[in-house]
LUMLUM-798833 format. One record per residue (C-alpha): residue number from 1; x, y, z. Coordinates in nm, 2 decimals, padded with zeros to 4 digits, always signed. Example, Ala and Ser with C-alpha at 12.3 -4.5 7.8 and 13.67 -1.06 7.14 Angstrom:
1 | +01.23 | -00.45 | +00.78
2 | +01.37 | -00.11 | +00.71
END
This chain:
1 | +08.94 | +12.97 | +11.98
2 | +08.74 | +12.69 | +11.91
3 | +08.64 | +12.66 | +11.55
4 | +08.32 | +12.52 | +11.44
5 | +08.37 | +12.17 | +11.17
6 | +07.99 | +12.16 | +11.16
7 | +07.94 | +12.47 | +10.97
8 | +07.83 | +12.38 | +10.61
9 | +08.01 | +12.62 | +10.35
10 | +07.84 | +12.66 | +10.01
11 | +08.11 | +12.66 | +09.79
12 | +07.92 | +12.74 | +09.48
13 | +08.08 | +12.98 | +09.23
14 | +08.42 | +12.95 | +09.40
15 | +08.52 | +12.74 | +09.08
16 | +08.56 | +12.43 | +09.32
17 | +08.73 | +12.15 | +09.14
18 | +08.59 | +11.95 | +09.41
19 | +08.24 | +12.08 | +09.28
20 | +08.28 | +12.18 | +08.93
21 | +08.50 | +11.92 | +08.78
22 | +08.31 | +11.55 | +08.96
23 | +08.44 | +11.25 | +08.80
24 | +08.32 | +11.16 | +08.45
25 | +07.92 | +11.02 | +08.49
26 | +07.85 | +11.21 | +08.80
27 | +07.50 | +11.29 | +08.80
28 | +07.31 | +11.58 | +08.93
29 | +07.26 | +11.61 | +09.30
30 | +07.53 | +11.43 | +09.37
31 | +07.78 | +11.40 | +09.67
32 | +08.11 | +11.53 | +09.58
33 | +08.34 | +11.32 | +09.82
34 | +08.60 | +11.24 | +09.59
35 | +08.89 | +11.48 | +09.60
36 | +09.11 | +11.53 | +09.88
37 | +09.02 | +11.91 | +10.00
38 | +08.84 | +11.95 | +10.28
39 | +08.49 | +12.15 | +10.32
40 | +08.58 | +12.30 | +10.63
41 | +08.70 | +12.68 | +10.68
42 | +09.08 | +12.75 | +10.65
43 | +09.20 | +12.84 | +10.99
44 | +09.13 | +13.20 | +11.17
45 | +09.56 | +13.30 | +11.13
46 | +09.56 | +13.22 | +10.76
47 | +09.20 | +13.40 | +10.70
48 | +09.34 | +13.70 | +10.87
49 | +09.65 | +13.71 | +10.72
50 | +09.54 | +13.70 | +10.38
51 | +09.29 | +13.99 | +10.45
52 | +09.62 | +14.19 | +10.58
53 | +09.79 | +14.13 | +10.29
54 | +09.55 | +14.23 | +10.03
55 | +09.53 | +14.54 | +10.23
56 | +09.86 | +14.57 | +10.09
57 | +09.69 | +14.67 | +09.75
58 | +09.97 | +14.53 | +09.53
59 | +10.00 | +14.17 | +09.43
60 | +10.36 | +14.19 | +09.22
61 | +10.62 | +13.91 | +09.17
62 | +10.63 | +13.78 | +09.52
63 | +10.99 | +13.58 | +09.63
64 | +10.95 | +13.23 | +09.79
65 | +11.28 | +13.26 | +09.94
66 | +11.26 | +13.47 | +10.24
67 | +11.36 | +13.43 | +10.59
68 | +11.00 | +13.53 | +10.73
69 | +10.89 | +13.18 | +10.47
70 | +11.18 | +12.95 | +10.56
71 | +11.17 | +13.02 | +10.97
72 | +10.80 | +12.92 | +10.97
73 | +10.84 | +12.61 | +10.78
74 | +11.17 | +12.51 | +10.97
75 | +10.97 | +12.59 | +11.25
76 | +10.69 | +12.38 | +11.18
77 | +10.89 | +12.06 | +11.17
78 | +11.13 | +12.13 | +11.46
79 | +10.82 | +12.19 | +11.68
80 | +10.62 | +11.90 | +11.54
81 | +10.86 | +11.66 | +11.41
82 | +11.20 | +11.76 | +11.62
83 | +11.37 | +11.75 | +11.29
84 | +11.61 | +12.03 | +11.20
85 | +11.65 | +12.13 | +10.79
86 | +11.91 | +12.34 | +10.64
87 | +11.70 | +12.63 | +10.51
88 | +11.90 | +12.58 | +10.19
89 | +11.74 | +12.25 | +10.11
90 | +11.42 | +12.39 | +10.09
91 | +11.27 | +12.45 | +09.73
92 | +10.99 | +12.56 | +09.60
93 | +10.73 | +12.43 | +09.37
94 | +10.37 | +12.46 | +09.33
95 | +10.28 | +12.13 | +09.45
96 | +10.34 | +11.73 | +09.50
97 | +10.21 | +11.66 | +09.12
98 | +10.46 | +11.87 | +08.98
99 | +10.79 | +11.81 | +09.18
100 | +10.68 | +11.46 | +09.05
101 | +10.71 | +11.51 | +08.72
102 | +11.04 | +11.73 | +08.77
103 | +11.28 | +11.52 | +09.00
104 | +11.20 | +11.22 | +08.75
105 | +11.32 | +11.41 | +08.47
106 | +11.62 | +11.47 | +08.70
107 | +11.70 | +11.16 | +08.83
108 | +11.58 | +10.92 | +08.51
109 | +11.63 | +10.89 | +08.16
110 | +11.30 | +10.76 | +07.93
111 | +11.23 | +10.38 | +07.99
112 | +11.38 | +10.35 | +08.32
113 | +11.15 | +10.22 | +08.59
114 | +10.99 | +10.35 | +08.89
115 | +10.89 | +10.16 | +09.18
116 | +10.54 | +10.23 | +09.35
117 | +10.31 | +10.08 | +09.57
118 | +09.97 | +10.00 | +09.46
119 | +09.68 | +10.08 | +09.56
120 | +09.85 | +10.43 | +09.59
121 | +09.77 | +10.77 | +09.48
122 | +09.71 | +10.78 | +09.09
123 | +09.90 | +11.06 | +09.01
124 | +10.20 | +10.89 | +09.08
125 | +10.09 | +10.59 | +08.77
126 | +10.02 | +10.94 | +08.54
127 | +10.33 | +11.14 | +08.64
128 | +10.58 | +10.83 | +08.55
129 | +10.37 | +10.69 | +08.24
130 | +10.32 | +11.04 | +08.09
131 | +10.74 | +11.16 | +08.14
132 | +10.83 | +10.84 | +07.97
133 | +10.92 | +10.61 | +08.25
134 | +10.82 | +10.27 | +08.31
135 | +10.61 | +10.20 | +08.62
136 | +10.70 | +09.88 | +08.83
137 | +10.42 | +09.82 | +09.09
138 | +10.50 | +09.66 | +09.41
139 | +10.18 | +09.57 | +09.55
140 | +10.06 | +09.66 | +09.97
141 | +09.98 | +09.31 | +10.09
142 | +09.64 | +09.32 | +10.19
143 | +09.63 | +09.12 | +10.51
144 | +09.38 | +09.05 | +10.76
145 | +09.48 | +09.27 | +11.01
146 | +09.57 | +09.60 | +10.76
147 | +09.82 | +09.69 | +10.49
148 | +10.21 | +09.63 | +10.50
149 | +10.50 | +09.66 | +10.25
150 | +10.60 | +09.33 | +10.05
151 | +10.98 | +09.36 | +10.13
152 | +11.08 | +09.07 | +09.98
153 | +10.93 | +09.21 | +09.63
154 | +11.08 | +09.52 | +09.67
155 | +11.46 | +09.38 | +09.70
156 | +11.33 | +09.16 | +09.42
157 | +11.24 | +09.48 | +09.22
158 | +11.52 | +09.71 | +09.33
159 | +11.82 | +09.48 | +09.27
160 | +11.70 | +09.53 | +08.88
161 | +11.94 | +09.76 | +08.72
162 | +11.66 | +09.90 | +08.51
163 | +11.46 | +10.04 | +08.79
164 | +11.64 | +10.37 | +08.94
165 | +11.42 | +10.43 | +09.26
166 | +11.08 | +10.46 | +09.39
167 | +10.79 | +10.67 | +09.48
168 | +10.71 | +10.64 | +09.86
169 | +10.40 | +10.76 | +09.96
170 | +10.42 | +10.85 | +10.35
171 | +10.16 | +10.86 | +10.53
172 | +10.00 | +10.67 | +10.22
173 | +09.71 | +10.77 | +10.03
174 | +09.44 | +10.57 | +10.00
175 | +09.47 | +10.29 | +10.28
176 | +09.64 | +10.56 | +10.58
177 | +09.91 | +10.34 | +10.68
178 | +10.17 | +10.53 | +10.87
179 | +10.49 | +10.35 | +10.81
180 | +10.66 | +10.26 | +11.15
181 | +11.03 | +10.38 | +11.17
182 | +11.13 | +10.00 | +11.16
183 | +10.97 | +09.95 | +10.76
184 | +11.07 | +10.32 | +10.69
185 | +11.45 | +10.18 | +10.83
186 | +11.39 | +09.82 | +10.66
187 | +11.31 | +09.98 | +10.31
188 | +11.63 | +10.21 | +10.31
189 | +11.83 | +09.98 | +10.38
190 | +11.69 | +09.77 | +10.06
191 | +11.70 | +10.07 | +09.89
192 | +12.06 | +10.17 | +09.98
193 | +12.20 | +09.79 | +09.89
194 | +12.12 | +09.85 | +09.58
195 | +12.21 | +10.25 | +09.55
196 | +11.84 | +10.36 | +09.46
197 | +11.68 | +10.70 | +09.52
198 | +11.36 | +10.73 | +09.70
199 | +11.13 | +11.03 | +09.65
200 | +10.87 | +11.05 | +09.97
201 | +10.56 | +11.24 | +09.92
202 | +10.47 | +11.32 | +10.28
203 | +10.20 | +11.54 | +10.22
204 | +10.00 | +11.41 | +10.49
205 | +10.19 | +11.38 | +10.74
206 | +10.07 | +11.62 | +10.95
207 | +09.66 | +11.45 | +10.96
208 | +09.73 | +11.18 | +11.20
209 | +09.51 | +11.00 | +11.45
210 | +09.57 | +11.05 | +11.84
211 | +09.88 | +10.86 | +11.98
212 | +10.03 | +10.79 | +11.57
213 | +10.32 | +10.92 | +11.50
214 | +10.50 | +11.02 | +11.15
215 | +10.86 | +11.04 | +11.09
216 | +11.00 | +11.16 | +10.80
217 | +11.19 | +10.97 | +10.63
218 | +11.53 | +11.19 | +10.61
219 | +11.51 | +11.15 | +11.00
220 | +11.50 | +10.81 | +10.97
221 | +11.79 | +10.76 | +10.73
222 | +12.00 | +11.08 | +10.77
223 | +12.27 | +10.86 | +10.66
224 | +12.15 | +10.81 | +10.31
225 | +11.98 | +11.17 | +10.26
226 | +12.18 | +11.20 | +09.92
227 | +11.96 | +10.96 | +09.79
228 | +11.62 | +11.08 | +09.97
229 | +11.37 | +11.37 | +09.87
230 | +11.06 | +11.49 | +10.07
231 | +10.78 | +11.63 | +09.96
232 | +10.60 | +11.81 | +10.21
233 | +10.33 | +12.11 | +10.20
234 | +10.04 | +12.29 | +10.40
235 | +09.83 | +12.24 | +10.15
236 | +09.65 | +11.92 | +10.24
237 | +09.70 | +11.98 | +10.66
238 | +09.54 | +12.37 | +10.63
239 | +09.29 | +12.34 | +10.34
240 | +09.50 | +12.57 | +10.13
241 | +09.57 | +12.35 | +09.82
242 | +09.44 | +12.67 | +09.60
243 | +09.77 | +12.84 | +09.73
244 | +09.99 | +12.63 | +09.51
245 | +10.29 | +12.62 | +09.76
246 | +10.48 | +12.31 | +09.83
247 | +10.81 | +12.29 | +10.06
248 | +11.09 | +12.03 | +09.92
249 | +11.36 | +11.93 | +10.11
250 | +11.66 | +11.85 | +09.90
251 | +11.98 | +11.75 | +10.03
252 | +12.22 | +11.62 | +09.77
253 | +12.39 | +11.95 | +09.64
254 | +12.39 | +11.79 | +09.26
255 | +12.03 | +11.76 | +09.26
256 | +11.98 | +12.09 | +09.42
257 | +12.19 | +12.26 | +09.10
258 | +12.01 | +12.02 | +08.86
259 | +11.63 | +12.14 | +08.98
260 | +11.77 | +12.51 | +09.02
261 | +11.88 | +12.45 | +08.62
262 | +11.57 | +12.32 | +08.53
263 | +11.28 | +12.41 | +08.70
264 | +11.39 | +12.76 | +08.82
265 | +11.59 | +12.79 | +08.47
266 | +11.45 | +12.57 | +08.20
267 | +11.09 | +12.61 | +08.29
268 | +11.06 | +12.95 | +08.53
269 | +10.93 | +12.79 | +08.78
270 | +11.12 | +13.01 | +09.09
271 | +10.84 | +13.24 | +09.22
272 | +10.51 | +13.20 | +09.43
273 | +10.19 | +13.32 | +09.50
274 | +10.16 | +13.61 | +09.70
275 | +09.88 | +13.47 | +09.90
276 | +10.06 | +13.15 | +09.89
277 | +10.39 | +13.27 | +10.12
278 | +10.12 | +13.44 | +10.41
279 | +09.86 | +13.15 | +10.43
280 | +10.18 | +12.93 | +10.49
281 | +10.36 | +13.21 | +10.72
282 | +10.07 | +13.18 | +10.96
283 | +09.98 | +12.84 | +10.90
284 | +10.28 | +12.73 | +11.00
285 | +10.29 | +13.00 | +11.30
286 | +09.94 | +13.02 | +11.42
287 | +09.78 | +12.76 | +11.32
288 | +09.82 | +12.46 | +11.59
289 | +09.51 | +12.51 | +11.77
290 | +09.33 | +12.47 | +11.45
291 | +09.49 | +12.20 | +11.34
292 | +09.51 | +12.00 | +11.70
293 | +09.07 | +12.04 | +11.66
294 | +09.04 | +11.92 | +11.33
295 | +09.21 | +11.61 | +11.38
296 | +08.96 | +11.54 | +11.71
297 | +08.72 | +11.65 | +11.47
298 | +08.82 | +11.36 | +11.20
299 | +08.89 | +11.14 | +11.46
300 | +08.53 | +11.15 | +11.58
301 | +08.43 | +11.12 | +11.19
302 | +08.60 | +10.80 | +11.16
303 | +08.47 | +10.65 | +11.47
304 | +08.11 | +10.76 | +11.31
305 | +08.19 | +10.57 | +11.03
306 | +08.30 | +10.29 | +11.21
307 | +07.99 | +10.25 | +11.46
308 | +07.74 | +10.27 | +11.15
309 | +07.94 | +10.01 | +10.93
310 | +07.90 | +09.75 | +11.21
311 | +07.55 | +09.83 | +11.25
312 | +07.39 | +09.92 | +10.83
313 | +07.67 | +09.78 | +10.65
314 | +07.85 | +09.47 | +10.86
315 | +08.03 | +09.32 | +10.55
316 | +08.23 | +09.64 | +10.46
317 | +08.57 | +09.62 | +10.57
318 | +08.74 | +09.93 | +10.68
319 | +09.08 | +09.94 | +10.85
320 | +09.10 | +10.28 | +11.02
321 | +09.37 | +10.49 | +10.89
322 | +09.65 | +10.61 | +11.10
323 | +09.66 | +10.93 | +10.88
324 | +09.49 | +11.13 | +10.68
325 | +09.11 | +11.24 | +10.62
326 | +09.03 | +10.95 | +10.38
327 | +08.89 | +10.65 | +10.46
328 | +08.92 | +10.34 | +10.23
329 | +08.64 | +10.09 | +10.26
330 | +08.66 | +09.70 | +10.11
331 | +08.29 | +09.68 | +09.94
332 | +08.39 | +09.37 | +09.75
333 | +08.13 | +09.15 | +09.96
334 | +07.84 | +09.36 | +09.82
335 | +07.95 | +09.46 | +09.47
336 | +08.34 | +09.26 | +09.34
337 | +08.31 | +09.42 | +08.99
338 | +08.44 | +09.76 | +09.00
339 | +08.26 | +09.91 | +08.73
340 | +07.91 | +09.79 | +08.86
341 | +08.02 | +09.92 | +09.21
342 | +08.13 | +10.28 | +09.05
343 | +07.72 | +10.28 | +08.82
344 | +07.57 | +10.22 | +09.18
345 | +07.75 | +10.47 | +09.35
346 | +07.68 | +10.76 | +09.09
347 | +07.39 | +10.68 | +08.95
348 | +07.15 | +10.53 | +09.25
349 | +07.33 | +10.65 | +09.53
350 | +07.45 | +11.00 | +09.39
351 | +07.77 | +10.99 | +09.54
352 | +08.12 | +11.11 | +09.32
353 | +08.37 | +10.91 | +09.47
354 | +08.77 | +10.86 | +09.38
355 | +08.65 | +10.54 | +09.28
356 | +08.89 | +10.25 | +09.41
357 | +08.98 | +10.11 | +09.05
358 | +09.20 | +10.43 | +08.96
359 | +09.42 | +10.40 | +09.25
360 | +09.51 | +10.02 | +09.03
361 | +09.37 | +09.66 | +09.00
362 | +09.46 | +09.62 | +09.35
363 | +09.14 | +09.91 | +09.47
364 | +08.87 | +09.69 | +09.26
365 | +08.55 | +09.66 | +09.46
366 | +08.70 | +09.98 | +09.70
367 | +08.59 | +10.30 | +09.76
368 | +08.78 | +10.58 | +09.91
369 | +08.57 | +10.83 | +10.12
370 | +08.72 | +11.24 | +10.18
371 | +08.56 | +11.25 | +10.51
372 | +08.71 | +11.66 | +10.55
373 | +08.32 | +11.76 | +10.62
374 | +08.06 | +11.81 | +10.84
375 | +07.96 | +11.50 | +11.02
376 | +07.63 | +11.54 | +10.90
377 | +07.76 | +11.52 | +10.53
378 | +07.98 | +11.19 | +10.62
379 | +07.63 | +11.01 | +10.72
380 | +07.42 | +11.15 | +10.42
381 | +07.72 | +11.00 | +10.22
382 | +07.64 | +10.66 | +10.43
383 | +07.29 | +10.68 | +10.40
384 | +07.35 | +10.69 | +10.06
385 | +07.57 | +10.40 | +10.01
386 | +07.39 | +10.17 | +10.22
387 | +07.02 | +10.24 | +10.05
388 | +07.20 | +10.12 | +09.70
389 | +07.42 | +09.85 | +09.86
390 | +07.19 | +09.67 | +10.06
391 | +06.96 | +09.55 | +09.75
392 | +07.20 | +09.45 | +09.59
393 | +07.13 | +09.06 | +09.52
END
């Protein structure tokens, strides 16, 4: 089959957060680019599927844990990843955000700290601050030729009694690094000197560009896999984030009894979506061939991107990510203060971006770009842009 990307899908009175919930001061008219779903159709498989089942007629209490569930997402990542997990260290929540906010309450007490890597995903800032934890930022180093992990501030940070592990985010959301096996191997290793726990939100891990290649972390370091969770999910590689249906790979059996006590015990959390468990059966089955276009499809987007920076805007620095369908652009040469950058953006050019400021300090003068839509809608966006930027004195 090959699917069309260029379709444009009104998504009106779907109750789109991406469309009904734009950033505060978003103006009317304007581009919705900032959250990371995608406006392209969910693959044929999944469509079909759900269809099938609401032929069914009856949407009751639906279990997560099945064997149909658990052989497609073993499946998944035996096929894609060649890495084998226990179907008993697979948990269910309904999404990244949450498991967040659970396996700190597991593995912390209030006031301990939490390493993360600025600029990185908010959520992870929110989810630490609002459980009661301290944040302890280990900024990328921004270098000429891309983004790479300051190890010698992480040892510096992890051999602090105070700070009980860290928030990995892999591939990483905003800049699309994909971490090589060699830093993956080099921050374990810091990590296990000092017995800390990393959580690794790898949500994105199936979005990269031709010839990159992810590894999850537990392959990397199946020697210290009692001290390592993944956080993986279909939502963000199929377009299915409305399902609410993340996959967590657990391997230390105390953990596993202390998230079965309190988020399938303490808080209920222990059963999914109907719609959820067949969108991610056939995802995870059928949907390859989708998947394999949509990241030619992306890939041609960022080489789009790419050709018209050098040519309307030549002093915007973009590295290209390695994963991911968001591209994070260094606008600092046209407009450094952040909040004069964000005005421009939403009121002259119309556009609501995840402006680069939220993501920390370290984003000023950045914007980050979901470029999950028709090609045509990435150079409206870049029209856009460069009609405000390029007056600017």
């Amino acid at each position: 089959m090959k699917y069309n990307f260029d379709e444009m899908i009104d998504r009106s009175g779907t109750f789109a957060a991406k469309l009904d919930a734009m950033p505060e001061g978003a103006v009317e008219g304007s581009l919705s680019v900032w959250v990371a779903d995608m406006d392209f159709a969910c693959a044929q498989p999944v469509l079909d599927a759900l269809h099938a089942r609401i032929d069914k007629k009856i949407f009751g209490y639906t279990m997560y844990s099945n064997d149909e569930l658990s052989n497609a997402v073993t499946g998944w990542f035996r096929r894609n990843y060649d890495w084998e997990i226990p179907k008993e260290d697979i948990f269910f929540s309904p999404g990244v955000v949450p498991t967040l906010a659970f396996l700190l309450n597991i593995l912390t007490e209030e006031g301990d700290g939490v390493i993360i890597q600025r600029p990185v995903y908010y959520p992870f800032t929110n989810k630490i601050t609002s459980n009661g934890r301290r944040v302890c930022n280990s900024s990328l180093l921004y270098e000429a030729d891309g983004y790479k992990m300051d190890f010698a501030d992480l040892e510096e940070k992890f051999s602090d009694p105070e700070i009980k592990g860290m928030i990995l985010c892999s591939p990483h959301n905003p800049v699309g690094r994909v971490w090589s096996n060699t830093e993956l191997r080099q921050l374990v290793d810091i990590a296990k000197k000092y017995n800390k726990w990393i959580i690794s939100d790898e949500i994105h891990m199936d979005l990269t560009r031709k010839g990159v290649t992810h590894t999850p972390l537990l392959k990397v370091a199946p020697d210290y896999a009692d001290q390592i969770v993944v956080c993986t999910a279909p939502s963000k590689t199929f377009n299915m984030a409305g399902m609410q249906i993340s996959n967590i790979i657990i391997s230390n059996k105390d953990w596993q009894q202390k998230w079965t006590d309190l988020v399938e015990g303490k808080y209920s959390v222990n059963m999914a979506n109907p719609f959820g468990i067949v969108a991610t059966i056939a995802a995870y089955n059928e949907g390859q061939e989708w998947l394999d276009q949509l990241r030619d499809y992306l890939d041609n987007n960022i080489e789009l991107i790419e050709d018209y920076l050098k040519k309307y805007l030549p002093k915007a620095k973009m590295f290209v990510p390695e994963a991911t369908y968001l591209v994070w652009i260094d606008l600092n040469a046209y407009e450094s203060d952040p909040q004069k950058l964000e005005y421009n953006m939403q009121k002259k050019a119309k556009i609501a971006f995840d402006e680069g400021y939220i993501f920390g300090e370290e984003g000023n003068g950045f914007e980050r770009i979901n470029i999950a839509m028709p090609s045509s809608r990435v150079l409206e966006c870049l029209d856009r842009m460069t009609a405000v930027l390029n007056t600017i004195d």
